[in-house]
KOLGU-686627 format. One record per residue: residue in one letter; residue number from 1; x, y, z of N, C-alpha, C, CB in turn. Coordinates in steps of 0.001 Angstrom, whole numbers, plus 500000, padded with zeros to 6 digits. Glycine has a CB too. Example, Ala and Ser with C-alpha at 12.3 -4.5 7.8 and 13.67 -1.06 7.14 Angstrom:
<pts>
PT rest  nr   n_px   n_py   n_pz  ca_px  ca_py  ca_pz   c_px   c_py   c_pz  cb_px  cb_py  cb_pz
PT    A   1 513190 494310 507800 512300 495500 507800 513200 496700 507800 511308 495527 509046
PT    S   2 512850 497750 507080 513670 498940 507140 512900 500030 507870 514084 499402 505725
</pts>
This chain:
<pts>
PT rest  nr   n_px   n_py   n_pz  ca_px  ca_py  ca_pz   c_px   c_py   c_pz  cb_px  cb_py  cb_pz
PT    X   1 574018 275255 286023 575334 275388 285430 575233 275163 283919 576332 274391 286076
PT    X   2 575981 275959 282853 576189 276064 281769 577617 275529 280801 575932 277196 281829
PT    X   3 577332 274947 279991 578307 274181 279232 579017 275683 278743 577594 272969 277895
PT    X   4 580903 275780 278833 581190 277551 278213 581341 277031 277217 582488 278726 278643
PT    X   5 581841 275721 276639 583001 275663 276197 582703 276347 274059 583573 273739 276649
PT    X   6 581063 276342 273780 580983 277149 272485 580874 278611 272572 579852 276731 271719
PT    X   7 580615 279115 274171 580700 280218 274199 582088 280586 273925 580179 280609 275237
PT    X   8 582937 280275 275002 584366 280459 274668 584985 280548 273160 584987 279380 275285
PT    X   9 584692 279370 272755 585055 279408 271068 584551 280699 270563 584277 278129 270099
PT    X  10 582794 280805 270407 583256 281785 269622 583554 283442 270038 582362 281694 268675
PT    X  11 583914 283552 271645 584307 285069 272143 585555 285116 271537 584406 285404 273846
PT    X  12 586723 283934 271261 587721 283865 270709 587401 283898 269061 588383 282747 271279
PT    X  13 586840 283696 268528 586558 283858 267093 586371 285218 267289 585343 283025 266377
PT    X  14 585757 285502 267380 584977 287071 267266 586066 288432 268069 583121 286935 268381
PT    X  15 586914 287874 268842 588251 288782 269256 589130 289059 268303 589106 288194 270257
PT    X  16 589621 287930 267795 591038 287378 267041 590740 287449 265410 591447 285548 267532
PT    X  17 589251 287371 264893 588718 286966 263676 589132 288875 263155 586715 286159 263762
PT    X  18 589461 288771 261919 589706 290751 261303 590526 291378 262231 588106 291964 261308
PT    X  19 591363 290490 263202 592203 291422 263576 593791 290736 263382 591777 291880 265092
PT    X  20 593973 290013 263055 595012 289047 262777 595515 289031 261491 594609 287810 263041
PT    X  21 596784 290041 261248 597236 290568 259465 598866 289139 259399 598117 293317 259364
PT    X  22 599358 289089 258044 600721 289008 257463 600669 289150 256627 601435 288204 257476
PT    X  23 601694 290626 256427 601811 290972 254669 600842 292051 254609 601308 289590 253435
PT    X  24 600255 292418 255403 599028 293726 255240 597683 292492 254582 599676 295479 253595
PT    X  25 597788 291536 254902 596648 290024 254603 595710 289817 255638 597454 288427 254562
PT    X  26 594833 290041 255683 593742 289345 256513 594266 287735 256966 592244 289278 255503
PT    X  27 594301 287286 258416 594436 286242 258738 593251 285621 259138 595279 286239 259475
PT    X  28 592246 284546 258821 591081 284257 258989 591462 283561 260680 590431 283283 257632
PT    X  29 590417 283310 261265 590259 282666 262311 588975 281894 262749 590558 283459 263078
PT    X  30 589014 280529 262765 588375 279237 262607 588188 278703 263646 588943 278388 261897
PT    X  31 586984 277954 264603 586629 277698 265026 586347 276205 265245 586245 278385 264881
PT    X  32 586221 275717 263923 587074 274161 263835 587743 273772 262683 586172 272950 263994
PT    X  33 588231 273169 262419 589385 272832 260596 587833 273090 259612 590411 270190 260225
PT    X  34 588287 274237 258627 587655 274883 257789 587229 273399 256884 588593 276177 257095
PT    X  35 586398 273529 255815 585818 273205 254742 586247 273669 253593 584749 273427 254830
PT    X  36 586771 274970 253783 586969 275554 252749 588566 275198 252593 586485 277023 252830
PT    X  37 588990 275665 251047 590214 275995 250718 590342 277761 251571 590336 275860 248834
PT    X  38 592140 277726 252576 592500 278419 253549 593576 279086 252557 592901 277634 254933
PT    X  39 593355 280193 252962 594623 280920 252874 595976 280293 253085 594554 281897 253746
PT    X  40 597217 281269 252788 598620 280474 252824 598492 280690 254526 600280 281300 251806
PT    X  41 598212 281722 255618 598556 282151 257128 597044 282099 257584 599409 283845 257371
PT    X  42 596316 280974 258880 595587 281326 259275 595100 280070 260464 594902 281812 258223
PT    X  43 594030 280404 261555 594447 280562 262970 593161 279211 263066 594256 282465 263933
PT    X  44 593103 278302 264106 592597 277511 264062 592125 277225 265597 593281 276751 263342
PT    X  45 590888 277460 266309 590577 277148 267815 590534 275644 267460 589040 277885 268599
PT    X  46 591390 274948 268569 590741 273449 268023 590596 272656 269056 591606 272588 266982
PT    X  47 590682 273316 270310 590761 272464 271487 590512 273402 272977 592324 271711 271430
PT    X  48 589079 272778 273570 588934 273535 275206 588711 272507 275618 587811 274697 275727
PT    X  49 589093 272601 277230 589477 272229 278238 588473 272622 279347 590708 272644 278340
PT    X  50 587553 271802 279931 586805 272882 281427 586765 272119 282377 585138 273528 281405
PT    X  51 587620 272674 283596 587555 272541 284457 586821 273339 285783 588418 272353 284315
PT    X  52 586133 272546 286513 584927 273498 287188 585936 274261 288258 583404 272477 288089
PT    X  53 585293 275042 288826 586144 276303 289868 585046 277383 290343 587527 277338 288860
PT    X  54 584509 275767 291233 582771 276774 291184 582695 276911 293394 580525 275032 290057
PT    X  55 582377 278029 293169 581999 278334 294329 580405 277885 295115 582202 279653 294181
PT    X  56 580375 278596 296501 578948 278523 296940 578338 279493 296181 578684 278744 298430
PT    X  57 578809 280269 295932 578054 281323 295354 578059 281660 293618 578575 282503 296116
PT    X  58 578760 281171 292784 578709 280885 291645 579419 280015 290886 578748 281687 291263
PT    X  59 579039 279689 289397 579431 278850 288670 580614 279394 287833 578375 278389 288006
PT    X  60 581899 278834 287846 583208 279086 287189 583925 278039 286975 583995 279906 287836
PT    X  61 584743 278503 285624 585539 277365 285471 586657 277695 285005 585049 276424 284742
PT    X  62 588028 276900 285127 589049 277251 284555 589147 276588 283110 590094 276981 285426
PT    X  63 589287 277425 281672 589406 276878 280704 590348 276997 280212 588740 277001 280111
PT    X  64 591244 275597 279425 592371 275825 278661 591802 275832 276855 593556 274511 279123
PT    X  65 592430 276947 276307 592041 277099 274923 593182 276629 274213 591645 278522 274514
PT    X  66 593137 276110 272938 594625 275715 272514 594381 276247 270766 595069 273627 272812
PT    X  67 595167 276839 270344 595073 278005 269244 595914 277674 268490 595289 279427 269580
PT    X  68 596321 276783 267213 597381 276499 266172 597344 277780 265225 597068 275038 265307
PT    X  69 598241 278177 265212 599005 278941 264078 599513 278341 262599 600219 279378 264726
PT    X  70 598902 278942 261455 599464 278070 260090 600260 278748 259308 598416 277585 259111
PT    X  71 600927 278864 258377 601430 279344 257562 602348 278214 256266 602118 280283 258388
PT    X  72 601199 278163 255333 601284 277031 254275 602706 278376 253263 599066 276486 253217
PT    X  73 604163 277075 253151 605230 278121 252386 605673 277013 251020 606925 278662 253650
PT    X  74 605976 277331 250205 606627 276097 249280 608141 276718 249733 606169 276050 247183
PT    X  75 609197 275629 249868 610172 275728 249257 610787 276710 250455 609975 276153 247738
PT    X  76 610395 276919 251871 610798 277600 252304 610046 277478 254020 610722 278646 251352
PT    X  77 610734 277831 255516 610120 277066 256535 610478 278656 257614 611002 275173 256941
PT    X  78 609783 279589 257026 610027 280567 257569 609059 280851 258977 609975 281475 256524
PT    X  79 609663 280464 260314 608652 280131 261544 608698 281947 262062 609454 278621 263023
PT    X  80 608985 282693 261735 608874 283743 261922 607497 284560 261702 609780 284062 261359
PT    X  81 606669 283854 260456 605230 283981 260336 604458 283809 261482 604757 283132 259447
PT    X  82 604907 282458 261964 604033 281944 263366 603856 282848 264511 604713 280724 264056
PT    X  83 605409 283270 264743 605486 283791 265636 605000 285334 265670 606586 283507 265908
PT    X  84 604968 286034 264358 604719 287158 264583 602686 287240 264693 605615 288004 263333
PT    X  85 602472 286303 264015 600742 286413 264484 600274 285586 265439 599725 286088 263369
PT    X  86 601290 285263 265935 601248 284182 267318 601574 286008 268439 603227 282290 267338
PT    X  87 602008 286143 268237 602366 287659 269287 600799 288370 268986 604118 289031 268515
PT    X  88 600521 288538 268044 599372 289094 267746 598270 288816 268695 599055 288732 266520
PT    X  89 598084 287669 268486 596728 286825 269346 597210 287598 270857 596827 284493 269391
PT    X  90 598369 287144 271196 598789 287218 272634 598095 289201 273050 601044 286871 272711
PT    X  91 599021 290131 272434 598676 291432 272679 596922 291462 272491 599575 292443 271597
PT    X  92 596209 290901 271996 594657 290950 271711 594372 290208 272748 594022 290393 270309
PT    X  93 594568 289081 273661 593595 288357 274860 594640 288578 275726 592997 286605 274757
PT    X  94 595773 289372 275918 596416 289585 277401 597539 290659 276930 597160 287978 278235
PT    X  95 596893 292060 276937 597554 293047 276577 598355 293349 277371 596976 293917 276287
PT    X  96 598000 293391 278959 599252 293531 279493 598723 293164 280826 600027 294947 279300
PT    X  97 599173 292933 281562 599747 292690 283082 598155 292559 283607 600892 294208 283931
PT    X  98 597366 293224 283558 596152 293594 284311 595633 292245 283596 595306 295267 284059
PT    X  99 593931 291343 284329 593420 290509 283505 592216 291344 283099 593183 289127 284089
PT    X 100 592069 291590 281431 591069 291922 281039 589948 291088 280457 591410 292644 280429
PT    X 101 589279 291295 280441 588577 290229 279874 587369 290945 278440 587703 289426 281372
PT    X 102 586366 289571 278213 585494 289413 277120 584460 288568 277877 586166 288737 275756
PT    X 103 582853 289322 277070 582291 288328 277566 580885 288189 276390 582011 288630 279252
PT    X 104 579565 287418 276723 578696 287428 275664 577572 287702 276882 578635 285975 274535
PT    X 105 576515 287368 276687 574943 287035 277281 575170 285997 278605 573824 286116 275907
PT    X 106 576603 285015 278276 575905 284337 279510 577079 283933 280140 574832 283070 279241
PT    X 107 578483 284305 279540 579849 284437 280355 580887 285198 280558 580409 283770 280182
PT    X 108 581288 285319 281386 582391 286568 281128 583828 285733 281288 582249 288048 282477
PT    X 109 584445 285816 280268 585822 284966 280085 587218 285779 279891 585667 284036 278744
PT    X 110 588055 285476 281051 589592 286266 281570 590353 285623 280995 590124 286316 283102
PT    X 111 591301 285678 279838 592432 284986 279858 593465 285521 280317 592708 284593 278852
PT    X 112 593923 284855 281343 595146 284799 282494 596512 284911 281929 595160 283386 283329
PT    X 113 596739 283104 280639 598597 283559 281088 598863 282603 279537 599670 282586 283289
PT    X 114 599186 282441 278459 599827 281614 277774 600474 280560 279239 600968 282520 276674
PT    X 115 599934 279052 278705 600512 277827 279423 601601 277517 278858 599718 276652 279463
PT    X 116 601517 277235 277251 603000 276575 276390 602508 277210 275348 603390 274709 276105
PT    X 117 603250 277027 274453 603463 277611 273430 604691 276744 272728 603675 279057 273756
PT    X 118 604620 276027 271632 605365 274607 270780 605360 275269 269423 604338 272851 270745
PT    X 119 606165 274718 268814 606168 274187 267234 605768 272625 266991 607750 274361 266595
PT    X 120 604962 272436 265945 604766 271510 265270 604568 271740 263570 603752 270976 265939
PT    X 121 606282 271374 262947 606097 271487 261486 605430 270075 260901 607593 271808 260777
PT    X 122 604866 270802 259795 604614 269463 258777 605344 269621 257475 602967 269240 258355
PT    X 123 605163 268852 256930 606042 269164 255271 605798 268031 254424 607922 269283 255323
PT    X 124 606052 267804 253554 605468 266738 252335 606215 267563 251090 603374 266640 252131
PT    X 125 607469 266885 250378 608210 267604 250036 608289 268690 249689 608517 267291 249593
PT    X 126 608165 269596 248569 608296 271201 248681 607672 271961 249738 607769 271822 247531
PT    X 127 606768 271310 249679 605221 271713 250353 605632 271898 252001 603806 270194 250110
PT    X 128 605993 272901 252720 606113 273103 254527 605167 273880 254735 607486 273809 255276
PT    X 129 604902 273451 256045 603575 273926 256860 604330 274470 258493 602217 272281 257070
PT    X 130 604903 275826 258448 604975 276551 259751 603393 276211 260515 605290 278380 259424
PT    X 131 603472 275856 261746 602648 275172 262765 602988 276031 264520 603207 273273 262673
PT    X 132 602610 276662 264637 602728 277389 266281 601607 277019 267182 602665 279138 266278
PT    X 133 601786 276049 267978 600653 275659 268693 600468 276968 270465 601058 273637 269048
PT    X 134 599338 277563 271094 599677 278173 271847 598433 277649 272639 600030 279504 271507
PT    X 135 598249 277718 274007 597447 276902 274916 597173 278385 275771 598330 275383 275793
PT    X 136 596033 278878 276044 596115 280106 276681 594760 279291 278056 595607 281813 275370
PT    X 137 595442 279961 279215 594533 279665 280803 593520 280517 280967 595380 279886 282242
PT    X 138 592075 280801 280881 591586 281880 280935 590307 281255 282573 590949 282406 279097
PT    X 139 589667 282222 283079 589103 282070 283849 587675 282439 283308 589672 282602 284827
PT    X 140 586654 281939 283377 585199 281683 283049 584344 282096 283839 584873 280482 282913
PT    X 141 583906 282878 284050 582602 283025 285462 581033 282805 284487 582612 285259 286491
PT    X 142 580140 282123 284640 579310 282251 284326 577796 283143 285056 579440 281212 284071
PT    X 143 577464 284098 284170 576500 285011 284415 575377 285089 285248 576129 285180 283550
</pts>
């Protein structure tokens, strides 16, 4: 049995990463809280979850991914950013009804269903931080 949980990260980097716009803007997508100075809109993996869901016959697991949404605004708390590249992610790992999936060399990973989906603002006076937290269920089979 195989640890998914950096595979997972980066099949989600590498899905979501150049495909995630606001404003006709490249939205970067991060894998853990950057180093760098971030753009004003951009996407943050910061949390898996594995739970085993392993058969006689192979190794699976159910993983929860949890995906924050940013959008740094002065002077203004427009959550409509969140949400529209928060929809984004969603149409890219569960386009529609059917489960499609992604996989690498050594897993093939289904995401199933958005679990929750929250706001969490921050702010420090002028300074607001639109925050869309989204938790997506995906299913793991390992190879």
């Amino acid at each position: 049995m195989k640890d998914c949980s950096n595979n997972v990260r980066t099949i989600y980097v590498n899905a979501l990463n150049g495909n995630l716009t606001w404003n006709s803007k490249n939205v970067p997508v991060y894998g853990q809280p950057p180093f760098v100075t971030v753009p004003e809109q951009y996407v943050i993996i910061t949390n898996i979850t594995e739970n085993a869901d392993n058969t006689n016959n192979s190794f699976g697991n159910i993983v929860e991914v949890t995906i924050e949404v940013y959008s740094e605004q002065n002077k203004n708390n427009n959550m409509g950013q969140v949400d529209n590249i928060s929809s984004q992610i969603l149409n890219i790992l569960i386009p529609d009804t059917g489960v499609d999936g992604f996989d690498d060399a050594d897993f093939e990973v289904f995401p199933m269903a958005r679990t929750s989906s929250t706001y969490l603002p921050l702010w420090e006076g002028d300074n607001y931080v639109s925050r869309k937290i989204l938790t997506i269920r995906n299913l793991v089979n390992q190879k």
